[in-house]
C-alpha positions in Angstrom: -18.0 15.5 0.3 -21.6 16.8 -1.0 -22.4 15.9 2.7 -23.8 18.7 4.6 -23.8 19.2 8.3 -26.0 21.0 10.5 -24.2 23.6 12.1 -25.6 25.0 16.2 -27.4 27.6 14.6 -29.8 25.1 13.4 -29.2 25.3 9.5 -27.4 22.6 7.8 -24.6 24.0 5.6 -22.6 22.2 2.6 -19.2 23.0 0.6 -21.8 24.3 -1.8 -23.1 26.9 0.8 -19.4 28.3 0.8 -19.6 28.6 -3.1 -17.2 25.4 -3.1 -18.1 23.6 -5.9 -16.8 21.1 -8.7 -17.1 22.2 -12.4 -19.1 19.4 -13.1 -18.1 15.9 -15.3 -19.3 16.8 -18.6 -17.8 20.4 -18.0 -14.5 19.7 -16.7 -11.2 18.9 -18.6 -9.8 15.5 -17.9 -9.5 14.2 -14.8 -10.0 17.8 -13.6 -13.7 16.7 -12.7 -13.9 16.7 -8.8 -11.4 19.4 -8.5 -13.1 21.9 -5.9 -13.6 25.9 -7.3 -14.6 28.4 -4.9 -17.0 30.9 -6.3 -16.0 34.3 -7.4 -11.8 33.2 -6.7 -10.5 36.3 -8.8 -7.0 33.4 -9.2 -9.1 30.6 -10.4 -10.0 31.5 -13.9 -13.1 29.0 -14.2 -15.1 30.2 -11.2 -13.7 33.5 -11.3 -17.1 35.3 -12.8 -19.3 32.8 -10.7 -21.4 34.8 -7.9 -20.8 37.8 -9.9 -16.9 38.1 -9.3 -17.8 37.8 -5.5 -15.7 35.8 -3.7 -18.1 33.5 -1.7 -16.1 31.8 0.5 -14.2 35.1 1.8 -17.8 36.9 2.4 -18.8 33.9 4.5 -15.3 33.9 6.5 -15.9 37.7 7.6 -19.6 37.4 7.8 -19.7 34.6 10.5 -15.8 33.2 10.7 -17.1 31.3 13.8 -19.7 29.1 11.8 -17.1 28.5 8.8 -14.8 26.9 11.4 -17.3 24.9 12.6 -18.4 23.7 9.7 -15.2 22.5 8.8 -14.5 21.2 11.9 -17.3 18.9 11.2 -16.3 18.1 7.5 -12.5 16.9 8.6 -13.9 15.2 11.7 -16.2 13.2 9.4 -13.7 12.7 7.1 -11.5 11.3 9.5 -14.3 9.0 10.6 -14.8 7.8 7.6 -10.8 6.7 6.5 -10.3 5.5 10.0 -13.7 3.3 9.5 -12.2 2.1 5.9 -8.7 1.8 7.1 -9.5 -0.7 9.8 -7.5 -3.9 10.4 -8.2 -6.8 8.1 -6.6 -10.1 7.8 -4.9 -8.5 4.9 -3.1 -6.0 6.2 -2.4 -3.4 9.9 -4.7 -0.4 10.9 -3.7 2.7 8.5 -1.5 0.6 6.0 -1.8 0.9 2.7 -0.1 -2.5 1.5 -0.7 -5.8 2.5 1.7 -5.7 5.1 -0.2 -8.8 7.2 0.2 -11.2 4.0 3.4 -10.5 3.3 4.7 -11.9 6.7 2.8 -14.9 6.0 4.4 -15.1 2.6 7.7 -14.2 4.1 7.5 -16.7 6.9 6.2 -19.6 4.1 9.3 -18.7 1.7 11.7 -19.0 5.2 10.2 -22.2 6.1 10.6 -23.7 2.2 14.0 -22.5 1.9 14.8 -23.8 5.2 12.9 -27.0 4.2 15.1 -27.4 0.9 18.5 -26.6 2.5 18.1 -29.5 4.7 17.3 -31.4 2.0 20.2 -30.4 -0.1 22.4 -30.8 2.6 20.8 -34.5 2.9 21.3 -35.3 -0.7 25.2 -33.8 -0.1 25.8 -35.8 2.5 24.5 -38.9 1.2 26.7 -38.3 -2.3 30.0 -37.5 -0.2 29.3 -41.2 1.3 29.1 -42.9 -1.8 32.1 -41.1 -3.6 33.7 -41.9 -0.5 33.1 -45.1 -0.5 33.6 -45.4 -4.2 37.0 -43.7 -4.1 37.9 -46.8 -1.4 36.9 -49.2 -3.9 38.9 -47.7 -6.6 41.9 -47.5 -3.9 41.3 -51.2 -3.1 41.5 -52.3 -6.8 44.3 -50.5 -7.8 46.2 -52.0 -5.0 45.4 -55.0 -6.1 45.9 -54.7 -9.5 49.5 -53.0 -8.5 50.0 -56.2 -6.2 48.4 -58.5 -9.3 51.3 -56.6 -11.8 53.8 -57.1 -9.4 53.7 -60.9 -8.9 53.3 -61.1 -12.9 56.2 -59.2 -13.5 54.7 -56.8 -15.8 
């Protein structure tokens, strides 16, 4: 943001030309240190005595309005260069997200095709038990006739 821009009169202007300014690391209370102060703010009680209680901002708003919007034209036009440049697609994740929204389809789509892997498997395993408990529960049935048949003819 300490980028300045040269404006169609010719001169190049920064945040600091407007009296925006931060109060500076060593200065600043915690994590308060690239909060923005605009000289001479009579609200703003650190940079309220800057510029001699002028408010420097304001001044430059009615002294040349047209130049301030400019200027700040160019800084949010920049700005949005700059996040659109960092925010591109990746293999990671979409244009403009945040979270890796790219890698977790992949992940989601691996986890799908495991589960589904290990269902079939499972369902395998279950039908291959049901055959042998099946074909158990006919052996039992065919000895117990046979023992039944065995008792009979032994009078038991």
């Amino acid at each position: 943001m300490a980028q300045g821009f040269t404006l169609s009169d010719g001169k190049k202007y920064s945040l600091a030309s407007f009296g925006i300014k931060t109060q500076g690391y060593l200065a600043a209370a915690e994590n308060e240190g690239y909060m923005f102060h605009i000289d001479g703010d009579s609200e703003d009680e650190i940079s309220a005595g800057y510029n001699g209680g002028n408010n420097s901002l304001m001044k430059a708003i009615q002294d040349n309005p047209d130049m301030v919007q400019e200027f700040f034209q160019k800084m949010s036009d920049n700005l949005y260069e700059k996040l659109d440049k960092k925010m591109q697609s990746t293999t990671m994740n979409s244009k403009f997200s945040i979270y890796h929204d790219k890698k977790m389809k992949r992940d989601y789509d691996d986890y799908t095709k495991t589960i589904k892997k290990w269902e079939e498997k499972v369902s395998a395993m279950e039908d291959k038990y049901y055959k042998k408990f099946a074909a158990m529960e006919k052996a039992l049935s065919s000895l117990q006739s046979s023992t039944s048949a065995l008792s009979g003819l032994l009078g038991s």
